[in-house]
VEXNU-686020 format. One record per residue (C-alpha): residue number from 1; chain; x, y, z. Coordinates in Angstrom, 2 decimals. Layout:
<rs>
{NUM, A, {X, Y, Z}},
...
</rs>
This chain:
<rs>
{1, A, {29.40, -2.17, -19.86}},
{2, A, {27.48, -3.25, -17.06}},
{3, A, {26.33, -7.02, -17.42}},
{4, A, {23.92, -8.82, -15.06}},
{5, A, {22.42, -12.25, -14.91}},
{6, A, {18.85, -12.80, -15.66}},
{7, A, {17.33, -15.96, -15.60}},
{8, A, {19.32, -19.68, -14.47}},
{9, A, {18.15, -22.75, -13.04}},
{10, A, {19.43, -26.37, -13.23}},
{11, A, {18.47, -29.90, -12.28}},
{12, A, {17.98, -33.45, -13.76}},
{13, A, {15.96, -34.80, -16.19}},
{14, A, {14.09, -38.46, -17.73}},
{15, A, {13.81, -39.51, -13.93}},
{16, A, {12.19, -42.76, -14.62}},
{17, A, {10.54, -44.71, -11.84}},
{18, A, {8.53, -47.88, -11.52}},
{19, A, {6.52, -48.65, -8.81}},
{20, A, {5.15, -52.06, -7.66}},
{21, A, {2.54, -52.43, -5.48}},
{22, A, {1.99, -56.47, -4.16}},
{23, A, {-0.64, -57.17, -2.78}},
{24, A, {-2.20, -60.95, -2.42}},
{25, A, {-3.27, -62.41, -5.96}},
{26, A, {-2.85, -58.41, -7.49}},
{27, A, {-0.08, -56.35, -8.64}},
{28, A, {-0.35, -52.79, -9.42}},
{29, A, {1.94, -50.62, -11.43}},
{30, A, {2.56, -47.15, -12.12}},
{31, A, {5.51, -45.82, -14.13}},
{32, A, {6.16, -42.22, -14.43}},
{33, A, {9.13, -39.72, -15.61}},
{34, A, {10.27, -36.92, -13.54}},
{35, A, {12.23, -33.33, -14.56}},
{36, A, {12.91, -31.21, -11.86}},
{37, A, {14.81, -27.56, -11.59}},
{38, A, {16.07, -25.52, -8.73}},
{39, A, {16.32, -21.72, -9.37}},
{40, A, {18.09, -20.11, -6.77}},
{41, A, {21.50, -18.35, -5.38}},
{42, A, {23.72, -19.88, -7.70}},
{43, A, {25.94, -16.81, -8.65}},
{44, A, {29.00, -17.83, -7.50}},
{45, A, {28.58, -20.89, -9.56}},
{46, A, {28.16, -19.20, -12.78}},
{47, A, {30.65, -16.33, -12.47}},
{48, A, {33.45, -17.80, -10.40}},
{49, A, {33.11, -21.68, -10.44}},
{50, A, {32.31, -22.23, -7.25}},
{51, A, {30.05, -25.09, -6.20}},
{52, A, {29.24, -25.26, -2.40}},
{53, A, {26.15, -24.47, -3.29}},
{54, A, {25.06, -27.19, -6.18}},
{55, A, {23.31, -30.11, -5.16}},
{56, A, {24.33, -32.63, -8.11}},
{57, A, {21.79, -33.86, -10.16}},
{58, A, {22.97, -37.20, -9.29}},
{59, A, {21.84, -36.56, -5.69}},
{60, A, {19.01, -34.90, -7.17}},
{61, A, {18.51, -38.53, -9.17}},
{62, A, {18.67, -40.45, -5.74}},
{63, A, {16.14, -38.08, -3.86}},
{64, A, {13.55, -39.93, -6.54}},
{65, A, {14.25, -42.96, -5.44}},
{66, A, {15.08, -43.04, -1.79}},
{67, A, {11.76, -40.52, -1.15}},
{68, A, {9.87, -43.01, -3.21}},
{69, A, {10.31, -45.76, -1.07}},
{70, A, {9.23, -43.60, 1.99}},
{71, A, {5.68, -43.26, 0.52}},
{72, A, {3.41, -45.40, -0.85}},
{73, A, {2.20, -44.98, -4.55}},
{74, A, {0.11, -42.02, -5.39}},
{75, A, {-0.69, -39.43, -7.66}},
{76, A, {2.26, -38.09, -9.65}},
{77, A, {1.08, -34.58, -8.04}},
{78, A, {0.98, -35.72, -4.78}},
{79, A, {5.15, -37.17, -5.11}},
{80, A, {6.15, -34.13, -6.52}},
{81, A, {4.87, -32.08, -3.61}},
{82, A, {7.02, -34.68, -1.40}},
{83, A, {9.89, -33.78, -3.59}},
{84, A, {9.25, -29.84, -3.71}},
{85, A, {9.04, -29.83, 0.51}},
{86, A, {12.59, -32.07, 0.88}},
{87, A, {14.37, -29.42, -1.64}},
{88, A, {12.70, -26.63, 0.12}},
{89, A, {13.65, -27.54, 3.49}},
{90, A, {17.35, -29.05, 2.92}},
{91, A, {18.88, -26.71, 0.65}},
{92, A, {18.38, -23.27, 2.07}},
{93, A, {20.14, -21.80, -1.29}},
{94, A, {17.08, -22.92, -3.44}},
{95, A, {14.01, -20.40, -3.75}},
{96, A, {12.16, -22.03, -6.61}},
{97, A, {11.47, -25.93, -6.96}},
{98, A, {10.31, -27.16, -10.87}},
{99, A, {8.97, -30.32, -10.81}},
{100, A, {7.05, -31.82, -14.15}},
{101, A, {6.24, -35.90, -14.53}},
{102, A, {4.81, -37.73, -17.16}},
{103, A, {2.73, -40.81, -16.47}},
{104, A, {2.92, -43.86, -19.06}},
{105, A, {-0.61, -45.66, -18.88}},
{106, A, {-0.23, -49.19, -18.40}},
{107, A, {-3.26, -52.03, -18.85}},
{108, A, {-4.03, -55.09, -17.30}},
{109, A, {-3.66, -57.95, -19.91}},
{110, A, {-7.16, -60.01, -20.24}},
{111, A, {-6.41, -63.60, -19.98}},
{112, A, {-9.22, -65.98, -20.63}},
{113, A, {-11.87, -62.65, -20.90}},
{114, A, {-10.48, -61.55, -17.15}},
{115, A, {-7.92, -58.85, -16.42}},
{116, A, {-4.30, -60.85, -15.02}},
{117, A, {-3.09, -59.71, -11.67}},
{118, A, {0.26, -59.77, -12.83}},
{119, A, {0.44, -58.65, -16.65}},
{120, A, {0.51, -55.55, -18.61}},
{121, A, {0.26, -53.54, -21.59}},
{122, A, {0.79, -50.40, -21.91}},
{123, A, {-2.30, -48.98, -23.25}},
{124, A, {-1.63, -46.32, -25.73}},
{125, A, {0.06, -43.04, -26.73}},
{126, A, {-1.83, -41.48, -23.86}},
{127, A, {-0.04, -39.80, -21.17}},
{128, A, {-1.28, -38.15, -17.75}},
{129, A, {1.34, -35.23, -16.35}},
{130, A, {1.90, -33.03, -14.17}},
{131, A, {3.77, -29.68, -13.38}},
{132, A, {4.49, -27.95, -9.96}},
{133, A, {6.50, -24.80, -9.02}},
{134, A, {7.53, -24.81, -5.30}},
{135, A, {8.56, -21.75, -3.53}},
{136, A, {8.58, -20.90, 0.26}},
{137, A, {5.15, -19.21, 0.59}},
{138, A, {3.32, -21.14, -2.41}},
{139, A, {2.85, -24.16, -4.76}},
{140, A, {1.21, -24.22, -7.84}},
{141, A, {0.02, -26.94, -9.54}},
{142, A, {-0.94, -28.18, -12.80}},
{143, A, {-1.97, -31.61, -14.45}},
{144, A, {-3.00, -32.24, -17.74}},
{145, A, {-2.98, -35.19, -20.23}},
{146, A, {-1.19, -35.72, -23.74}},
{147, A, {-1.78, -37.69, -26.99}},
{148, A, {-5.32, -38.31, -26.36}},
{149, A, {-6.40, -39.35, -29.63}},
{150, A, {-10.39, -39.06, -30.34}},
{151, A, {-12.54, -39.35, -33.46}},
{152, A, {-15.62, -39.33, -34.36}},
{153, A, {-17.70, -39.31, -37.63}},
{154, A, {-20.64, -37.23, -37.33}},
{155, A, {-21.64, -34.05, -35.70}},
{156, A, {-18.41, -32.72, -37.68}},
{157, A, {-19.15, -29.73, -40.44}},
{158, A, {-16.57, -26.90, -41.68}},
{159, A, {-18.04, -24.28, -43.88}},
{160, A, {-18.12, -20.73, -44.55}},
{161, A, {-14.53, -20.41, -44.16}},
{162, A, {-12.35, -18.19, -45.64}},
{163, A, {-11.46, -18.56, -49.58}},
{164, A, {-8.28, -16.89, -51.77}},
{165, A, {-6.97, -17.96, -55.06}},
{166, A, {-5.34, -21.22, -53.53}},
{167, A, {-7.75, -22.35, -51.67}},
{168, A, {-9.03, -25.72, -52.57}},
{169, A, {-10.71, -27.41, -49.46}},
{170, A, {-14.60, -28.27, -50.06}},
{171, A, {-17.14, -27.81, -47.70}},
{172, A, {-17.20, -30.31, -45.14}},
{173, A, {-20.92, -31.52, -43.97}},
{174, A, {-20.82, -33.78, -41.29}},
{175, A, {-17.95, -35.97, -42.07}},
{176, A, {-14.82, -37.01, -39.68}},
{177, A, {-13.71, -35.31, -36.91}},
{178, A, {-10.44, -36.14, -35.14}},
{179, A, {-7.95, -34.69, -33.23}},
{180, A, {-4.94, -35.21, -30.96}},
{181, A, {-5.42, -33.73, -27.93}},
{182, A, {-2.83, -31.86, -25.21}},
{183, A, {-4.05, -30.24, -22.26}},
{184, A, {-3.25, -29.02, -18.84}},
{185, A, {-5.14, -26.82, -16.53}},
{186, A, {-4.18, -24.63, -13.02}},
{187, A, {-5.69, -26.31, -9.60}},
{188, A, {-6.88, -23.46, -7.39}},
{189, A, {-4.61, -24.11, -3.87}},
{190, A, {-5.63, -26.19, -1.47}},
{191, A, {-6.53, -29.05, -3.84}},
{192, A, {-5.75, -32.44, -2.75}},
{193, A, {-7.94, -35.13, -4.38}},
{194, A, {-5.65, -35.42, -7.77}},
{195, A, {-6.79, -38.33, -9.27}},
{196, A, {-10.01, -38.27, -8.83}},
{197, A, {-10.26, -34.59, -10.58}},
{198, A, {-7.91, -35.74, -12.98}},
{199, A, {-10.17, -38.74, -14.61}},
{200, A, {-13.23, -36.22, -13.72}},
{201, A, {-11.24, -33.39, -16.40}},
{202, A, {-10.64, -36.15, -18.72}},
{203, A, {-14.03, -37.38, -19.05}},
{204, A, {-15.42, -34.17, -18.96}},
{205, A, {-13.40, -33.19, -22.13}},
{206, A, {-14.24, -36.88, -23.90}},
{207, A, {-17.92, -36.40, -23.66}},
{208, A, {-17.65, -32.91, -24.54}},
{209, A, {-15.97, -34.00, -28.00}},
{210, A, {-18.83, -36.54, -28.47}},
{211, A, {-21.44, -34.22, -27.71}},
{212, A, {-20.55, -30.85, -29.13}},
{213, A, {-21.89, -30.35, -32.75}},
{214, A, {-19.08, -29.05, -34.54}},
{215, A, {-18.77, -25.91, -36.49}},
{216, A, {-14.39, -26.13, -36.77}},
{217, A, {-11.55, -27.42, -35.03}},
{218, A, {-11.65, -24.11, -32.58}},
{219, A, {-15.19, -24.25, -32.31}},
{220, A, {-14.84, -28.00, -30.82}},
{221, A, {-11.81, -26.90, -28.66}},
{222, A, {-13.20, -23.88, -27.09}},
{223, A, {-16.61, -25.82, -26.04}},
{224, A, {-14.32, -28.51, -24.53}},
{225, A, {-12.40, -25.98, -22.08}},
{226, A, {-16.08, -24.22, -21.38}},
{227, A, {-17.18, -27.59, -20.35}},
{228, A, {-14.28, -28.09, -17.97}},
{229, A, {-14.37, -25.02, -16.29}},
{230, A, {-18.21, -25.21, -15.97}},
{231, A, {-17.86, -28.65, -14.16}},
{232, A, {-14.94, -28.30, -11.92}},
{233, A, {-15.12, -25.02, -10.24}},
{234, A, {-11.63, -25.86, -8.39}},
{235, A, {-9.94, -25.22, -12.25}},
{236, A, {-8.82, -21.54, -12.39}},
{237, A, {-7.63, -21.81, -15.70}},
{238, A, {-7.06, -24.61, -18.68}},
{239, A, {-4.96, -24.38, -22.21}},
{240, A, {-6.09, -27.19, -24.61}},
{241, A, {-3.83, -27.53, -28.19}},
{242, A, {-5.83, -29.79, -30.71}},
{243, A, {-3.65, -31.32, -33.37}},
{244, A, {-6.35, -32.40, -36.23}},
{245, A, {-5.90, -35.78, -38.28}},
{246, A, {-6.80, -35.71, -41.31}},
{247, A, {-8.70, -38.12, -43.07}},
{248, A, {-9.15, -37.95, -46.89}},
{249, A, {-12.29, -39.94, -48.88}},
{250, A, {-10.68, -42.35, -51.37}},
{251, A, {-11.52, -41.80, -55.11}},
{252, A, {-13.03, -44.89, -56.00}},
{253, A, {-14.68, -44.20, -59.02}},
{254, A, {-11.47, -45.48, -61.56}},
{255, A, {-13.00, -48.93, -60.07}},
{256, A, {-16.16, -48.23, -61.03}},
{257, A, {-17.17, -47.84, -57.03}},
{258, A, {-19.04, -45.25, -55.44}},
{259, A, {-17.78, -44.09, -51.95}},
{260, A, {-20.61, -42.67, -49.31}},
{261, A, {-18.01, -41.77, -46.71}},
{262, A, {-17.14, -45.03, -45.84}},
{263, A, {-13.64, -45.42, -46.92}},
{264, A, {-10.97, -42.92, -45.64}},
{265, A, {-6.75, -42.14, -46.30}},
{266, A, {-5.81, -41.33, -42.85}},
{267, A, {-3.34, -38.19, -43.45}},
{268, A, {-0.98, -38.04, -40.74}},
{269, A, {1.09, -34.87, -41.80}},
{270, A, {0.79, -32.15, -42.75}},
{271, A, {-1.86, -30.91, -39.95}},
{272, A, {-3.96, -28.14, -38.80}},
{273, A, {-3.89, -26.83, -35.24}},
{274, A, {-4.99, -24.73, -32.68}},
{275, A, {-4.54, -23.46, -29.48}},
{276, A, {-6.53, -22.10, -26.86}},
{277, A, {-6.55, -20.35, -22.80}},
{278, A, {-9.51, -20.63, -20.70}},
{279, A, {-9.58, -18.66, -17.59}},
{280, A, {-12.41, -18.36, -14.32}},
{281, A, {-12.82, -14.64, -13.76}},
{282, A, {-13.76, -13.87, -10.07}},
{283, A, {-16.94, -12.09, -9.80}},
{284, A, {-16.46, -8.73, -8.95}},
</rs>
């Protein structure tokens, strides 16, 4: 029997890192989580316990850290492509160079109706990431966003659907529509301007949601990636997942009480979902 190793890489992960930016009467903060992974010639590792050629993921830790002092605060994309070249060019035994991050969103505290220069909160569930795979020749790059929770309560219908024996949904005419969204799309190379795209995507898919009369949860998702990839001609491809929430109309007539959709039982499991991949085809 002839056995041969596949696929192995190894690195760190929950890199957390808090930078503060002082500047006179304003602070700035942005706190982000990084994973990275080196694939690479680690064979004698595996087989034979050898290690001359493992970087720990301590050091890998400290890179974070020490690299983040050496450049000012930016774009989680931006870092990571600091991180993927000092991998790259110091350890000759790594091919491959995974790095995702996570951005928490932090909010200025309003004191007295004006934002402090000096206090936070951190906003929401919402978080902006990121994902890069270095190699040699090429870098890929992907952002996205997580938990971004949106609702609205009309322009919202589901009918015509399909009915068996257990089936007991009704027709839904413009009622509530609300979903948790995750997303993350493919930057064509050469992209550089990160966060400005980034809050461009995000808007794009917010006003998309407003605007888009919907027919289903699918219907709603797969206008929201068409509007992306219609705007931002520098996005090659984009997967959104759309969790819905549910939200029930309350039987109020044991009170006596009618209920016009106006009074709701969020349901928070169970819940339907949906995936979908977008991709620019290149005109032939």
């Amino acid at each position: 029997m002839t056995i041969r190793l596949g696929t192995s890489d190894y690195g760190v992960t929950g890199v957390r890192l808090l930078r503060v930016t002082r500047q006179e009467g304003r602070h700035d903060v942005k706190e982000t989580q990084y994973s990275i992974r080196f694939e690479g010639d680690f064979q004698a590792a595996l087989s034979q316990g050898e290690n001359r050629r493992i970087l720990p993921p301590d050091t890998i830790k400290n890179t974070v850290y020490a690299l983040s002092r050496q450049y000012p605060v930016e774009s989680a994309e931006d870092f990571a492509l600091h991180l993927i070249e000092h991998f790259l060019t110091y350890n000759r035994q790594v091919t491959v160079v995974h790095v995702e991050a996570v951005e928490d969103a932090w909010a200025r505290i309003q004191q007295g109706g004006k934002p402090s220069a000096h206090s936070f909160v951190r906003s929401n569930a919402e978080l902006r990431t990121a994902r890069l795979t270095g190699e040699s020749e090429e870098t890929t790059v992907r952002a996205g966003v997580e938990n971004l929770a949106l609702l609205k309560t009309a322009k919202a219908s589901f009918e015509g659907y399909l009915r068996d024996p257990y089936t007991t949904l009704k027709d839904v005419r413009d009622g509530i529509l609300s979903a948790s969204i995750r997303a993350d799309w493919l930057y064509e190379s050469g992209v550089s301007d990160f966060a400005p795209l980034w809050h461009g995507v995000r808007q794009a898919l917010v006003e998309s949601f407003a605007e888009h009369e919907s027919r289903s949860l699918q219907h709603t998702m797969h206008m929201m990636a068409e509007a992306v990839l219609g705007n931002f001609d520098r996005i090659q491809e984009i997967h959104l997942e759309l969790r819905q929430n549910a939200y029930d109309p309350v039987d109020l007539s044991p009170f006596g009480m009618d209920n016009p959709a106006e009074v709701f039982l969020p349901a928070e499991e169970p819940s339907g979902v949906a995936q979908v991949t977008l991709r620019r085809e290149e005109a032939v």
